[in-house]
Each structure stands twice: as C-alpha cells, then as structure tokens.
DSSP file (Angstrom, degrees, kcal/mol; ACC not computed):
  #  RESIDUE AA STRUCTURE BP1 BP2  ACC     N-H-->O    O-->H-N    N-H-->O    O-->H-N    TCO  KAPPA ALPHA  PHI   PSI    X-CA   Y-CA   Z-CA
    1    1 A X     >        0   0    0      0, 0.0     4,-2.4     0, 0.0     5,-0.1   0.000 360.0 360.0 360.0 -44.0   62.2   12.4 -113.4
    2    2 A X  H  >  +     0   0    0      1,-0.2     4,-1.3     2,-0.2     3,-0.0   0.953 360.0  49.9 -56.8 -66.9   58.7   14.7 -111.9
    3    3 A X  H  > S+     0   0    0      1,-0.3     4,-3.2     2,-0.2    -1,-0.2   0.604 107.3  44.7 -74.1 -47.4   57.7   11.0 -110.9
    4    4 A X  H  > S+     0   0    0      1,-0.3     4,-2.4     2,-0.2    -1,-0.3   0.912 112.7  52.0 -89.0 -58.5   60.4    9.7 -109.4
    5    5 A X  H  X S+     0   0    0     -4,-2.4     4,-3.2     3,-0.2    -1,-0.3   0.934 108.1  48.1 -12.7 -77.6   60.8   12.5 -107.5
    6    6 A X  H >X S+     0   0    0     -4,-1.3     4,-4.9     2,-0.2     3,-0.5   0.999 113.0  48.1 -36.8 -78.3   57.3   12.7 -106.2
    7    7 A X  H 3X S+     0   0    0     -4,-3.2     4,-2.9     1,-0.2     5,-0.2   0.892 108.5  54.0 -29.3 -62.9   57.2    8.9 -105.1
    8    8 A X  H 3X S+     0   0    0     -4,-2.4     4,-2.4     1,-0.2    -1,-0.2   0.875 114.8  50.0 -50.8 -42.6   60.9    9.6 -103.3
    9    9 A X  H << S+     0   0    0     -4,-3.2     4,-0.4    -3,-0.5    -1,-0.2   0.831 106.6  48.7 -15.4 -71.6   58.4   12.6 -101.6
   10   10 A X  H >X S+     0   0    0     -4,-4.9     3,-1.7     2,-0.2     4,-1.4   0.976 109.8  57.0 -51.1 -70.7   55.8   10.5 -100.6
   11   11 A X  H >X S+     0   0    0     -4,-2.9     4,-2.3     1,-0.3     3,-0.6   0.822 107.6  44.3  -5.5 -71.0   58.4    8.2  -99.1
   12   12 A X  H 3< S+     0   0    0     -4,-2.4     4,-0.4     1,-0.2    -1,-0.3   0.711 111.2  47.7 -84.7 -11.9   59.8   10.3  -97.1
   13   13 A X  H <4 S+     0   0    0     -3,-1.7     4,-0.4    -4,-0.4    -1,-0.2   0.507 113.1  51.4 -90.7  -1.0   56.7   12.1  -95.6
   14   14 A X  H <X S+     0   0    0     -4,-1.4     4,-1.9    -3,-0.6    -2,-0.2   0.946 118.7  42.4 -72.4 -60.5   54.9    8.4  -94.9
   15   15 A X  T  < S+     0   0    0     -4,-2.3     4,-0.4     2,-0.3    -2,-0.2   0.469 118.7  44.1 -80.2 -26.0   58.5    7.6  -93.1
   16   16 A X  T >4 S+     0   0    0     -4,-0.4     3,-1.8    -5,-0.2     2,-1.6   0.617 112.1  52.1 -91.3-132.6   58.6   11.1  -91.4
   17   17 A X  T 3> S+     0   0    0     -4,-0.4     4,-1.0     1,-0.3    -2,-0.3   0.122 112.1  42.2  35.3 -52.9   55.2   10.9  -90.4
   18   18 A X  T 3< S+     0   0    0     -4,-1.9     4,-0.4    -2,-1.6    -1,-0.3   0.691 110.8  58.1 -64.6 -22.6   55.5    7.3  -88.6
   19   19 A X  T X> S+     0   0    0     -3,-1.8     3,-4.2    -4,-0.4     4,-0.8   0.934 111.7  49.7 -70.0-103.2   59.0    8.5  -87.0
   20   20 A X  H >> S+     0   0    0      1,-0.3     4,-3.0     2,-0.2     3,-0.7   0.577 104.1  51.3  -4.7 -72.7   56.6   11.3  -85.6
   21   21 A X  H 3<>S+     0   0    0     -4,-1.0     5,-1.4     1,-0.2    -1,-0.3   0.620 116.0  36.1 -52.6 -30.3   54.0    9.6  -84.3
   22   22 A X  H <45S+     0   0    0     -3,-4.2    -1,-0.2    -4,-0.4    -2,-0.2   0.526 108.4  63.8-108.7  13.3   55.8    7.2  -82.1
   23   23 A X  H <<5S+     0   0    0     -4,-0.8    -2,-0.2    -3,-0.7    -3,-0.2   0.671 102.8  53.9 -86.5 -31.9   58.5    9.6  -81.2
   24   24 A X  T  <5S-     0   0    0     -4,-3.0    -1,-0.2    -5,-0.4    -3,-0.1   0.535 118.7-110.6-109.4  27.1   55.6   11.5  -79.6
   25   25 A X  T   5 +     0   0    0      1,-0.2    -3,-0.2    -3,-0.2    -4,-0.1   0.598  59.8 160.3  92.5  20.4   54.4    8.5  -77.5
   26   26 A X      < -     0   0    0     -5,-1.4     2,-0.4    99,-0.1    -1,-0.2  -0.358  22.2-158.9 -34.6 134.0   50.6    7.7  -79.6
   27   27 A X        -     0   0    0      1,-0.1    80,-0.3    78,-0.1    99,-0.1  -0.949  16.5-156.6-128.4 173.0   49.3    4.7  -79.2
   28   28 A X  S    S+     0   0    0     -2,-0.4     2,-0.3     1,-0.2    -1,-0.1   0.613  81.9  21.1-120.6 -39.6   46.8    3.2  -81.7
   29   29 A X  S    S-     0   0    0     79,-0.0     2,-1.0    78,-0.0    -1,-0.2  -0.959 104.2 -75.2-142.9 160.6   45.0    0.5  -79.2
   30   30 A X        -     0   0    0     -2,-0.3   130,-0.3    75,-0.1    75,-0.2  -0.320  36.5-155.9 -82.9 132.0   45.0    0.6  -75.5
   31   31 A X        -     0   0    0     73,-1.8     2,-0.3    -2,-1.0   128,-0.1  -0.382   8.3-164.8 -76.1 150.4   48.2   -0.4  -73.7
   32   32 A X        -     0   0    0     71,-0.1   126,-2.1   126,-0.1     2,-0.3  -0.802   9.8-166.2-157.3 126.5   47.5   -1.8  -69.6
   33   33 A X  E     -A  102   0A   0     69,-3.0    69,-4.1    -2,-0.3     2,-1.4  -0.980  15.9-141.8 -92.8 122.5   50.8   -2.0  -67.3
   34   34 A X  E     +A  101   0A   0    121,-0.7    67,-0.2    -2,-0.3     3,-0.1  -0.717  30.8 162.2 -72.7  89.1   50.8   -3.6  -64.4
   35   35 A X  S    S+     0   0    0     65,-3.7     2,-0.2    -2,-1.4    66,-0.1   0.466  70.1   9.8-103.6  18.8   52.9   -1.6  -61.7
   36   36 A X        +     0   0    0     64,-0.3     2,-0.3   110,-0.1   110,-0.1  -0.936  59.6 179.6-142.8 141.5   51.7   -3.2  -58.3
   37   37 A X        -     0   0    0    108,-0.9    62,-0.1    -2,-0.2   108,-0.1  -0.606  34.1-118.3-172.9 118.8   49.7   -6.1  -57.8
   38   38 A X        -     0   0    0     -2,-0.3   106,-0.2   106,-0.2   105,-0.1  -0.086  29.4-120.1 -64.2 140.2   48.8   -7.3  -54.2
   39   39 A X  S    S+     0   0    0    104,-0.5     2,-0.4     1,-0.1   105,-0.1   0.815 103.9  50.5 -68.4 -32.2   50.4  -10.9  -53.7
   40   40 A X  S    S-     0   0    0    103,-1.0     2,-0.5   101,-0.1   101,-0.1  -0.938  71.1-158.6-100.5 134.2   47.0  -11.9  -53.1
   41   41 A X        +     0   0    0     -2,-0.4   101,-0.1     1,-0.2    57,-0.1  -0.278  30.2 153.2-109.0  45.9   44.0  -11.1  -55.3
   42   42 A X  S    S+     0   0    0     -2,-0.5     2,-0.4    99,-0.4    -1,-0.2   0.540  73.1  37.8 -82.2 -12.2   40.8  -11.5  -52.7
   43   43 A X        -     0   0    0     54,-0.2    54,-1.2     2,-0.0     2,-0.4  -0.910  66.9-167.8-146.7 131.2   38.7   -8.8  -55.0
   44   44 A X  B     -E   96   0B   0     -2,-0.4     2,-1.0    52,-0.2    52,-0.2  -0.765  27.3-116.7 -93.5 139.9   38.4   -8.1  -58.9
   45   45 A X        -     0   0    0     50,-1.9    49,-2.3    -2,-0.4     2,-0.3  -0.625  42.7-179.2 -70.7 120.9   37.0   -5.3  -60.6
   46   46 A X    >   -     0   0    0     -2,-1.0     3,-2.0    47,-0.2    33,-0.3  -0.703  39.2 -68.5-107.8 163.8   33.8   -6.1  -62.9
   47   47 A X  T 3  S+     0   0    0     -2,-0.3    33,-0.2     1,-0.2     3,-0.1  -0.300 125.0   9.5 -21.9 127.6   31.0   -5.0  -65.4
   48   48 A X  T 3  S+     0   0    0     31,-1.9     2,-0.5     1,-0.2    -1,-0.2   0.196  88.6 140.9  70.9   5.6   29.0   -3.0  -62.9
   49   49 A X    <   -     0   0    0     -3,-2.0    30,-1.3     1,-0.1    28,-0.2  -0.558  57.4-122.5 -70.4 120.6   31.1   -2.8  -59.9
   50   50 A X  B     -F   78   0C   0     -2,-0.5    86,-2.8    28,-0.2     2,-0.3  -0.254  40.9-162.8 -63.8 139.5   31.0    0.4  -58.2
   51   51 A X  E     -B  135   0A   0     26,-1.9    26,-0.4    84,-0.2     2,-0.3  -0.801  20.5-156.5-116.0 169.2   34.7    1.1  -58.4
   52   52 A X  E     +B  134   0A   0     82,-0.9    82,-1.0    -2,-0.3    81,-0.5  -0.687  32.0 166.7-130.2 150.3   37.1    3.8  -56.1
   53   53 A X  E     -B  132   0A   0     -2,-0.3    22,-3.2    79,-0.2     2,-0.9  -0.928  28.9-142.8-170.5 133.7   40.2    4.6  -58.2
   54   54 A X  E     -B  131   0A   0     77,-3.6    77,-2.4    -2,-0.2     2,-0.4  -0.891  26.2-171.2-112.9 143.6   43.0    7.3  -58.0
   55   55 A X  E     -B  130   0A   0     -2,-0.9    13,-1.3    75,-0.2     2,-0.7  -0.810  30.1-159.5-141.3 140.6   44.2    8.6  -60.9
   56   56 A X  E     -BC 129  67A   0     73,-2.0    73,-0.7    -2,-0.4     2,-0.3  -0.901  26.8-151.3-100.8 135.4   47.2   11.0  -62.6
   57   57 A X  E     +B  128   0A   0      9,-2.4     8,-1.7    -2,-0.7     2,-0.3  -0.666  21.3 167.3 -84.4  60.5   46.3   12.4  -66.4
   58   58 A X  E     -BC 127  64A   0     69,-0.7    69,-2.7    -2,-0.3     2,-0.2  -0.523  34.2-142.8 -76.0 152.0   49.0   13.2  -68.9
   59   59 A X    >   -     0   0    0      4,-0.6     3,-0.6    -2,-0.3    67,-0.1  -0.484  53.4 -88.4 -91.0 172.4   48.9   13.8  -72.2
   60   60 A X  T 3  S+     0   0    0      1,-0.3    66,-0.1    65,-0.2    -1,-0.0   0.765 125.1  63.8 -67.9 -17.4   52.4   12.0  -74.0
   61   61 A X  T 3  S-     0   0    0      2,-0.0    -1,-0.3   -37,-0.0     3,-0.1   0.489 122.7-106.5 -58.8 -13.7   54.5   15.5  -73.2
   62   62 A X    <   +     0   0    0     -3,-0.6    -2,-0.1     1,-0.1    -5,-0.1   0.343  69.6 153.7 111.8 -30.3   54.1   15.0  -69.8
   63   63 A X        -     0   0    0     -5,-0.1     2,-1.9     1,-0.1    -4,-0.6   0.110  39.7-143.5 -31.1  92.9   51.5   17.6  -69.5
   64   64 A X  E     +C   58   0A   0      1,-0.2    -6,-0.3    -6,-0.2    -1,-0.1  -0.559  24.3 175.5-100.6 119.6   49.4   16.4  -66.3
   65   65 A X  E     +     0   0A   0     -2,-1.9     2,-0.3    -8,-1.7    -1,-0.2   0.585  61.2  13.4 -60.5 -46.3   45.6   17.4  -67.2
   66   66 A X  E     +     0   0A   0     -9,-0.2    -9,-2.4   -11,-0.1     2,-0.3  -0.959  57.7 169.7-172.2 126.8   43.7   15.7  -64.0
   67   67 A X  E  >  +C   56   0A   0     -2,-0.3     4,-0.9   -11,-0.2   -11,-0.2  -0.805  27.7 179.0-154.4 127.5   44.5   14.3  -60.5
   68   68 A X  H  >>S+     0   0    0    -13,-1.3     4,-2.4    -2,-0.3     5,-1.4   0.896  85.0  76.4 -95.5 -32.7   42.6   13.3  -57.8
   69   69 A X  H >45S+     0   0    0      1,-0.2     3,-2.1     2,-0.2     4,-0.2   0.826 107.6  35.0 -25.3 -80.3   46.1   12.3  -56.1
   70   70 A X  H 345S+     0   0    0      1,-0.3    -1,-0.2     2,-0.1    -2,-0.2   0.593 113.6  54.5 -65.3 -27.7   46.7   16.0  -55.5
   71   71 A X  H 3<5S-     0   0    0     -4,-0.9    -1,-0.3    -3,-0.5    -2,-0.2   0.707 105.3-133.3 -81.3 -15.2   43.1   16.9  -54.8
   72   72 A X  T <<5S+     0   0    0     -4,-2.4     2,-0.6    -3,-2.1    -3,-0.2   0.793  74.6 109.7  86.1  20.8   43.3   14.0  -51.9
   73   73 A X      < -     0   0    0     -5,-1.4    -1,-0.1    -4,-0.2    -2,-0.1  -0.653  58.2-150.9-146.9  92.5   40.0   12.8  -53.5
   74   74 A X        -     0   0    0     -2,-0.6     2,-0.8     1,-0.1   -20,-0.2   0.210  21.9-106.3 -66.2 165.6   39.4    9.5  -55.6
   75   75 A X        -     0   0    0    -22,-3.2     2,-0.5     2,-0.0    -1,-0.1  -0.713  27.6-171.5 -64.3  85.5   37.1    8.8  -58.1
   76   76 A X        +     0   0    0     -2,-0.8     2,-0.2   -24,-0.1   -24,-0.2  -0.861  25.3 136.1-109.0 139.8   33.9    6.4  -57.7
   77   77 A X        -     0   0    0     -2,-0.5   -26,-1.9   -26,-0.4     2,-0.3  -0.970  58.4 -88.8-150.8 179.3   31.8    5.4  -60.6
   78   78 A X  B > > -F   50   0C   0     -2,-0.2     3,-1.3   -28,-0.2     5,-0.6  -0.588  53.3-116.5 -86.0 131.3   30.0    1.7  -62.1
   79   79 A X  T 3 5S-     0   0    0    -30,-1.3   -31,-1.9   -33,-0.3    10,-0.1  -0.619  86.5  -1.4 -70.5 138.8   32.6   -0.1  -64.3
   80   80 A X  T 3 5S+     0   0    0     -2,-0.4    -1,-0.2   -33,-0.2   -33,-0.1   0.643  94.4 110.0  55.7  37.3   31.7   -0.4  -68.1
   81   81 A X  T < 5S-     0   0    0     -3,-1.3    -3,-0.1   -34,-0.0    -2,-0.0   0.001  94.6-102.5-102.8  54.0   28.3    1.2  -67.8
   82   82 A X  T   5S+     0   0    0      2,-0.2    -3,-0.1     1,-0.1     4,-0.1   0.261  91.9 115.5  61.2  29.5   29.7    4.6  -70.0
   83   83 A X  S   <S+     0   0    0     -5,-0.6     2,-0.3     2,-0.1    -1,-0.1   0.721  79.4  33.6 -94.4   2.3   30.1    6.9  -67.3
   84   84 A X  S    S-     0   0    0     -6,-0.3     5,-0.2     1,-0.1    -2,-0.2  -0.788 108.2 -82.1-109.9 136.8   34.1    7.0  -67.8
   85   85 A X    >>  -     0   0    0     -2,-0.3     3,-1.9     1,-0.1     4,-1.3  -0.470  49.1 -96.9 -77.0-172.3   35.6    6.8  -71.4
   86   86 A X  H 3> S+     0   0    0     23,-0.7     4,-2.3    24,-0.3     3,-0.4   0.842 116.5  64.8 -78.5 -45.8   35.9    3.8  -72.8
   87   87 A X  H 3> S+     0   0    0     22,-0.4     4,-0.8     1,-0.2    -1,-0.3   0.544 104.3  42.0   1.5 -39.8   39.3    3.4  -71.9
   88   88 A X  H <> S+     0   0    0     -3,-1.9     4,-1.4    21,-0.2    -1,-0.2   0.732 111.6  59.0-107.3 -33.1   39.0    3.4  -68.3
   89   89 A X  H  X S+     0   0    0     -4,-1.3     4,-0.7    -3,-0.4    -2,-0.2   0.960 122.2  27.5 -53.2 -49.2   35.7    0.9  -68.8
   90   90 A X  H >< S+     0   0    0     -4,-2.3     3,-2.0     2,-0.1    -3,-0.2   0.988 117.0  61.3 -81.2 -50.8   38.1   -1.8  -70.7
   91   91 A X  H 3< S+     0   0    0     -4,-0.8    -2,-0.2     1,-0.3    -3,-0.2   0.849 112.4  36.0 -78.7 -30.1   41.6   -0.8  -68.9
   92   92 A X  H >< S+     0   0    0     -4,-1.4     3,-1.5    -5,-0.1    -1,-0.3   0.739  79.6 123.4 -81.2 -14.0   40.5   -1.7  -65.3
   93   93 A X  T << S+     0   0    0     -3,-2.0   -47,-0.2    -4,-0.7    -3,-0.1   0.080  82.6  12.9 -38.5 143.9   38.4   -4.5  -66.1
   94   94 A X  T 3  S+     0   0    0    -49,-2.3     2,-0.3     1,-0.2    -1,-0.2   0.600  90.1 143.8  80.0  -0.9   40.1   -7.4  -63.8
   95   95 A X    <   -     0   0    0     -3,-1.5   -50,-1.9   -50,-0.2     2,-0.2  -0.579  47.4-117.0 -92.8 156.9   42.1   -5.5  -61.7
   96   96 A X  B >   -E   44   0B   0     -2,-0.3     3,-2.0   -52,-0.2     2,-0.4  -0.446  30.6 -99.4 -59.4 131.0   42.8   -6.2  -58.1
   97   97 A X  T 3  S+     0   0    0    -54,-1.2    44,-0.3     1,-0.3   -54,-0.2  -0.666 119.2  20.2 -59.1 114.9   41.9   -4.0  -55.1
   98   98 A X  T 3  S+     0   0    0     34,-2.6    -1,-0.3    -2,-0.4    35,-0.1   0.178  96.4 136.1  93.7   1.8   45.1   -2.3  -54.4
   99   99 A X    <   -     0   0    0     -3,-2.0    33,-1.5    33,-0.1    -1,-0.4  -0.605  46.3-138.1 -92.8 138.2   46.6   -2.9  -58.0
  100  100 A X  E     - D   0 131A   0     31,-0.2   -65,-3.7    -2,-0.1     2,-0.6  -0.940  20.2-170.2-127.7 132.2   48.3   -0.3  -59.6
  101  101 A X  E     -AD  34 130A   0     29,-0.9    29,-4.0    -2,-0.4     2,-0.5  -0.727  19.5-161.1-110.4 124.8   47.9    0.4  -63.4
  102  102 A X  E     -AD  33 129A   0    -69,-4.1   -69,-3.0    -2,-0.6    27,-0.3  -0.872  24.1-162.1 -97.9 136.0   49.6    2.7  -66.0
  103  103 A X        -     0   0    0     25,-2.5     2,-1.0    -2,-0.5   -71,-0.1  -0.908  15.6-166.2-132.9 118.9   47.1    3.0  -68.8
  104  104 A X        -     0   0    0     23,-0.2   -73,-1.8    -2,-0.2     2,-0.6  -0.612  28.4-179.5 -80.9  75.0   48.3    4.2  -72.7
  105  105 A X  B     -G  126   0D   0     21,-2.3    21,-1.5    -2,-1.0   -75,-0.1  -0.895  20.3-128.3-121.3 131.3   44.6    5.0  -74.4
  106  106 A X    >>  -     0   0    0     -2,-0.6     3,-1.5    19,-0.2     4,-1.1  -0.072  24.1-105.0 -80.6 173.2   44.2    6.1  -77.5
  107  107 A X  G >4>S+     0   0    0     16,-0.4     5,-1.9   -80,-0.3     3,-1.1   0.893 119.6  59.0 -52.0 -42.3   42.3    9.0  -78.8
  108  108 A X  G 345S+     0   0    0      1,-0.3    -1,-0.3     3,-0.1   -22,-0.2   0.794 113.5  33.4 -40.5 -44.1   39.7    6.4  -80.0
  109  109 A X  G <45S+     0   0    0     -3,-1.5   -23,-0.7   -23,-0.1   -22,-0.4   0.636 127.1  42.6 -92.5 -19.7   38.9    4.9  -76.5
  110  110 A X  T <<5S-     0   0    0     -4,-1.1   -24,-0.3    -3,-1.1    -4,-0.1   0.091 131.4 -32.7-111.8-132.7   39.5    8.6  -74.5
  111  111 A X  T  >5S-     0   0    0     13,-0.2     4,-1.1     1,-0.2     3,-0.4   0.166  79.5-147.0 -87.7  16.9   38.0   12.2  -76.2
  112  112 A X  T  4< -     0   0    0     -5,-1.9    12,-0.4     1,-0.2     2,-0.4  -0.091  56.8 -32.3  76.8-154.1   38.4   11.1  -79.7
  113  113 A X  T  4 S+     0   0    0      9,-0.3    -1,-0.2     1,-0.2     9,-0.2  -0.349 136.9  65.4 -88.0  31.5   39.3   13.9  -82.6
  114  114 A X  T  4 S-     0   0    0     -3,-0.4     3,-0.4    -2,-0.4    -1,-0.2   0.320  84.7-171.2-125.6 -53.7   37.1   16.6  -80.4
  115  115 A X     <  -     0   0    0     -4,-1.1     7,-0.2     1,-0.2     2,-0.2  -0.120  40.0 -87.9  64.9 172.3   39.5   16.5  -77.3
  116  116 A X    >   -     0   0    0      5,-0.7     3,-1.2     6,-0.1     4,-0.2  -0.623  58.2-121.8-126.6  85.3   38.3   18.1  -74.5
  117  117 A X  T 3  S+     0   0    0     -3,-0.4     4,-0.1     1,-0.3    -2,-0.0   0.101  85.2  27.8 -28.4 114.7   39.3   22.0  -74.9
  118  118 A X  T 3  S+     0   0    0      0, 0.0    -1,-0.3     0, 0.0     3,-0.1  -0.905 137.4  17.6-128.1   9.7   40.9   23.5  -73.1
  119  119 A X  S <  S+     0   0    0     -3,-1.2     2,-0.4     1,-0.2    -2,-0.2   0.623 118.7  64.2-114.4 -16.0   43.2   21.0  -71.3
  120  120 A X  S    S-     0   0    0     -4,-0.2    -1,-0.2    -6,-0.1     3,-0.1  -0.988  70.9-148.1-132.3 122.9   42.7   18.0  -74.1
  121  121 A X        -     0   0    0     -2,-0.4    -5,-0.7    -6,-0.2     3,-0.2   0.013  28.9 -98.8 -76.9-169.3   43.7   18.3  -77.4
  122  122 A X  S    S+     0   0    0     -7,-0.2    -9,-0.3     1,-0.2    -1,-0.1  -0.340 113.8  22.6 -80.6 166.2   41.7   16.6  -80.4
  123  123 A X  S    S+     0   0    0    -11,-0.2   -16,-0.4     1,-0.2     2,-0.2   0.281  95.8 166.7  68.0   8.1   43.4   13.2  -81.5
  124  124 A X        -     0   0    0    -12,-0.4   -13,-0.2    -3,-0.2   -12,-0.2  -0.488  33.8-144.2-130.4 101.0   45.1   13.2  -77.9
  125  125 A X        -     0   0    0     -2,-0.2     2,-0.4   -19,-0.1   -19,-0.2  -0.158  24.6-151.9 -25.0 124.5   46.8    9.9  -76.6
  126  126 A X  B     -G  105   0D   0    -21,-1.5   -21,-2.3   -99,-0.1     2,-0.5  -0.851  14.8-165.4-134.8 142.7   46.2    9.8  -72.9
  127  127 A X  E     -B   58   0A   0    -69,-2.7   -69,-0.7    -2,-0.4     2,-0.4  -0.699  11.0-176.3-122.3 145.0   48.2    8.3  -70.3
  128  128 A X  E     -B   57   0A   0     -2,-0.5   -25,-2.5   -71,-0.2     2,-0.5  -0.999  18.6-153.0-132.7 154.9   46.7    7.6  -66.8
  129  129 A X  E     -BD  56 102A   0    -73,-0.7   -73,-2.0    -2,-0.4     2,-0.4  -0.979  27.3-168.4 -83.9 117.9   48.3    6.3  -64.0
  130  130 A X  E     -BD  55 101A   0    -29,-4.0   -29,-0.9    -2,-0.5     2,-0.3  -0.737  25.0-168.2-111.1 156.2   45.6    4.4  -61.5
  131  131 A X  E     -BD  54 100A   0    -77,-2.4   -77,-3.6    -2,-0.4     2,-0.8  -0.958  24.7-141.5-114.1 135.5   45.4    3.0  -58.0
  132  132 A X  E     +B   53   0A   0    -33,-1.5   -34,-2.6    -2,-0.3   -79,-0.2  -0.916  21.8 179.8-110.3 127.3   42.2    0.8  -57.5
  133  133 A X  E     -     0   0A   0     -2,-0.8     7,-0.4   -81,-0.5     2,-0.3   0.735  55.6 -11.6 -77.4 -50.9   40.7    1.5  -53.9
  134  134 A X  E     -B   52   0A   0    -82,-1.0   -82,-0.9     5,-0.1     2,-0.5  -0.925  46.6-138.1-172.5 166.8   37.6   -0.6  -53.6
  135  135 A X  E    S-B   51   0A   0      3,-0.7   -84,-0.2    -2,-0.3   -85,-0.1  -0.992  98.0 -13.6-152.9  92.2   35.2   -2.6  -55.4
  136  136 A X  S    S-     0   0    0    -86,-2.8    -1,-0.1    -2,-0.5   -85,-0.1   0.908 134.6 -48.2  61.3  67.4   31.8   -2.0  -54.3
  137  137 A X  S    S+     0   0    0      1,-0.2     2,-0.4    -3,-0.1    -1,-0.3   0.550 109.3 127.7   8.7  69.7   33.1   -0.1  -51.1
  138  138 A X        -     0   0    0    -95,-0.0    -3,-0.7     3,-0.0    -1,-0.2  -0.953  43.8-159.3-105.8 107.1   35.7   -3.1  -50.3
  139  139 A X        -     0   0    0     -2,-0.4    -5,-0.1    -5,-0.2     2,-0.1  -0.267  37.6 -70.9 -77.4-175.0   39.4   -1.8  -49.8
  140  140 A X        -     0   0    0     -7,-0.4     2,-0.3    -8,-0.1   -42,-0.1  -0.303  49.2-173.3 -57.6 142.4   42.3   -4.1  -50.1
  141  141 A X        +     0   0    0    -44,-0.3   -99,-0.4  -101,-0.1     2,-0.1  -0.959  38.1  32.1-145.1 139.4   43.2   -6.9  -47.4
  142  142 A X  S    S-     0   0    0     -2,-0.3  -104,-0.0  -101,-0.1  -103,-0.0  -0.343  93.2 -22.3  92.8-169.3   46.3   -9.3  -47.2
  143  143 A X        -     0   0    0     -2,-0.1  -103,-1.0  -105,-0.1  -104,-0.5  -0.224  64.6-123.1 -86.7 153.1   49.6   -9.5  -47.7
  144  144 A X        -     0   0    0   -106,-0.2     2,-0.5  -105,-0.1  -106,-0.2  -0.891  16.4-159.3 -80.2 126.9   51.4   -6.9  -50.7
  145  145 A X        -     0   0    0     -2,-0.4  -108,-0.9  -108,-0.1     2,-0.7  -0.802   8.6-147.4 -43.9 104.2   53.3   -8.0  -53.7
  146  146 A X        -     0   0    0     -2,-0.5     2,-0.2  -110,-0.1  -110,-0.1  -0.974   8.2-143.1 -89.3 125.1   55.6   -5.6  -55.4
  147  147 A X        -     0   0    0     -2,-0.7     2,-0.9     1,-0.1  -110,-0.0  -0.415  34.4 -97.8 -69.9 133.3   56.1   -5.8  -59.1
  148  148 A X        -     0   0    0     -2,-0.2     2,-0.3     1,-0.1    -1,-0.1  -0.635  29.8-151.6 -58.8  96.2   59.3   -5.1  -60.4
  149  149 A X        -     0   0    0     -2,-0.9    -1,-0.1     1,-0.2  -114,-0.0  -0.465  18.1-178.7-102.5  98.9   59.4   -1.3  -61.6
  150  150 A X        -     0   0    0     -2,-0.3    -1,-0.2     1,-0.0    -2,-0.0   0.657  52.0-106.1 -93.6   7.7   62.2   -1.8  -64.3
  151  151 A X  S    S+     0   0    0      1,-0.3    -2,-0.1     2,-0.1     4,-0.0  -0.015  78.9 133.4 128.5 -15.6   61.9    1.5  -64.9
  152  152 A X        -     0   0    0      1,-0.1    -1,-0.3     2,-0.1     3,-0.2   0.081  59.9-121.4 -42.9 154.0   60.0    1.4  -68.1
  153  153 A X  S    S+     0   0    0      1,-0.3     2,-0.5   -51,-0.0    -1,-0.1   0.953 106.7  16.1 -71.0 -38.0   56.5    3.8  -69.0
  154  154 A X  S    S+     0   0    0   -122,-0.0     2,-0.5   -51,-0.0     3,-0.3  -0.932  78.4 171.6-150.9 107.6   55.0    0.9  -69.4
  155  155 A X        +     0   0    0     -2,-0.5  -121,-0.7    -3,-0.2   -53,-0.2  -0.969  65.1  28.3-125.5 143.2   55.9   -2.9  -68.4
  156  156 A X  S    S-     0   0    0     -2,-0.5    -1,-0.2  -123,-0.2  -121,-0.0   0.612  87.4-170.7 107.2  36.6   53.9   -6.5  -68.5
  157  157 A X        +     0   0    0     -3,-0.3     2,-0.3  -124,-0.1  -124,-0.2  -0.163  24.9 152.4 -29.7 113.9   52.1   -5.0  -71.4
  158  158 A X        -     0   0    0   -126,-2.1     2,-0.1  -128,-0.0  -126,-0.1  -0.968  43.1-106.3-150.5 160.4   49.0   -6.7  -72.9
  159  159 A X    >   -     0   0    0     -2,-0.3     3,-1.0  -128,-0.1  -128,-0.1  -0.336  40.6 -99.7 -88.2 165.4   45.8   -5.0  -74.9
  160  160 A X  G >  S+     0   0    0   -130,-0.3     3,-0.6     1,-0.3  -129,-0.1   0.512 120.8  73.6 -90.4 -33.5   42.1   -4.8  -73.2
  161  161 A X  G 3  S+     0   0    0      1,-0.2    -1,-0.3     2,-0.1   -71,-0.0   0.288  88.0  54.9-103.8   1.7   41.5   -7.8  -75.2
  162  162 A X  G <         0   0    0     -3,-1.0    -1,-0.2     1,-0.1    -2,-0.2   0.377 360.0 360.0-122.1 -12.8   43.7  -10.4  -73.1
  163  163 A X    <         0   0    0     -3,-0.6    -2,-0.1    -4,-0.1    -1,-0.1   0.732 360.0 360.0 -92.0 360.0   42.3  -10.0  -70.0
C-alpha cells in the first residue's frame, strides 16, 4: 500500500512538474520566428559579420529586462565570435537586413543556472524580439515583404540547427 502510494506521488509530481514548465513558457532548445522578412534578401548575416540589431528582452512573464528600442540605440557586435550569448550567435545566423526575429533561448544558450542578478534569474528562458539593421554597416534596400503575424508568440518555427 506505502508503495503504491509513493509511485502514485512520484507520478503526480513528474506530471505537475512538466505542466509547470511549459505553462511558464521554458524552452529546452532555441526557438527562431520569423516575423518580417524583406521580399528581397540582397544581405545575410554571417560568422564574423559586424552586425547592428535592435532588440526587446523578456523573461516568459513578460518581465522586459533590456531594450535598445526605448533607449533609441541599437546594438553592434561580430556574429558568432562570443561577444553575445550563444543564443543570439546561433539565432541570427542567416537573417536578412531588415528581418525581424522573435527568439525563445533557453537558459543553456543565454545566462545559464547563474542568471544575471539582479534583472536575470538563474535557469531563465529568454525571449528577445530583434530587428537586424546592417551587416557590416549595410542597411536594408528593396522592396518589403510582410509575413503574416497570425498572432502567435512564435510562428514559422524551426531550431538553430536548420538554417
């Protein structure tokens, strides 16, 4: 009866415990949406490109952490040398000047099981919305494309591993 009990325990704190975890928006590997994307693609981001990027920070609450939108003042650093976490090195790879990307990175890829105190917890999901600016000071040129915003956090989903 103690056994069966216990096991039925276990159960229900695995099953509680997975409930949890995607109820509070974690993701396990990094998620890339595509929410704009210029009809034409005349520049990609690479390995080593000095990149310009605006970006919003939330944590899965909502909570927003970081913006250079509100400071008026983008980002530049070299894609996938380590000055960014790894997240942002993998999740921009490929993207278009002018393309805009919601990116879902997991603790693993962003400030790991440390966070970064006082604004990033440990174990901490992070959700960025970006605009890519320039590639190696070249803004965007030609006609725009709008993607269909079905309203989703996250749509035309694929992992870091597919582009």
């Amino acid at each position: 009866m103690c056994l069966r009990y216990s096991i039925c325990l276990i159960l229900f704190s695995l099953i509680s415990l997975q409930a949890f975890a995607k109820k509070t928006g974690d993701v396990s590997e990094l998620q890339i949406g595509v929410k704009f994307k210029p009809a034409t693609c005349e520049v990609k981001a690479h390995k080593g490109d000095m990149i310009k990027v605006h970006y919003r920070g939330k944590l899965t609450d909502g909570t927003v952490f970081d913006s250079s939108f509100e400071r008026d003042e983008p980002f530049e650093f070299e894609l996938g040398s380590g000055q960014v976490i790894k997240g942002w090195d993998q999740g921009l790879l490929g993207a278009c000047v002018g393309e805009k990307r919601k990116l879902k990175i997991p603790a693993k890829l962003g400030y790991g099981e440390q966070g970064s105190p006082p604004t990033i917890p440990g174990g901490a999901t992070l959700i960025f919305d970006t605009e890519l600016l320039a590639v190696n000071e070249k803004p965007a040129g030609g006609e725009e494309h709008q993607e269909e915003d079905d309203g989703e956090d996250v749509d035309d989903t694929y992992g870091a591993d597919e582009l």
